[in-house]
N, C-alpha and C positions, 0 to 999 in steps of 0.2 A: 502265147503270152498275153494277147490281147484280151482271151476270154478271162482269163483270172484276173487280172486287171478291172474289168468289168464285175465279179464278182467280189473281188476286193470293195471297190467302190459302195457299191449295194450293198455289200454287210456294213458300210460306216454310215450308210444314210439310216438302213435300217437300226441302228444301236443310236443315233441321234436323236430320230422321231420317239424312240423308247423314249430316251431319257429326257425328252420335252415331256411326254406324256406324263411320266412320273413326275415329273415337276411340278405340270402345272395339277396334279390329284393331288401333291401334297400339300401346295398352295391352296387348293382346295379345304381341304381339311384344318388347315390352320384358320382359316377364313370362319369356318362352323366353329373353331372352336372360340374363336374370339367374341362371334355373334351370341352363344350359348354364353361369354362367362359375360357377359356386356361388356365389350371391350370396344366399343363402337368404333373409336377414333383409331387403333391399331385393322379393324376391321378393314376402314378404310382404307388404310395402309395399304395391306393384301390385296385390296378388290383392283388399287391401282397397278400392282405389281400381274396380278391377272391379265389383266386389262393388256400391259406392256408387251408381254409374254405371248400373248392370242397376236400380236400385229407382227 
């Protein structure tokens, strides 16, 4: 019981770490596209939330 347990765990950090990853690429990408339409100040926005997100 204990090993599964054990890989229970592991599969939810590993689906975590996913979905930070995706997050912070689609933050990403929201970020280029603000910088591309000149949207400086929503840019900013993003770059804070990045920012948040990384700590």
């Amino acid at each position: 019981m204990g090993k599964r347990l054990d890989e229970t765990i592991n599969f939810m950090r590993w689906v975590k770490s996913r979905h930070d990853t995706t997050h912070l690429n689609m933050l990403y990408h929201i970020l280029a596209l603000c910088i591309q339409q000149e949207k400086y100040e929503d840019a900013a926005k993003i770059k804070k939330m990045i920012d948040e997100e990384k700590n």
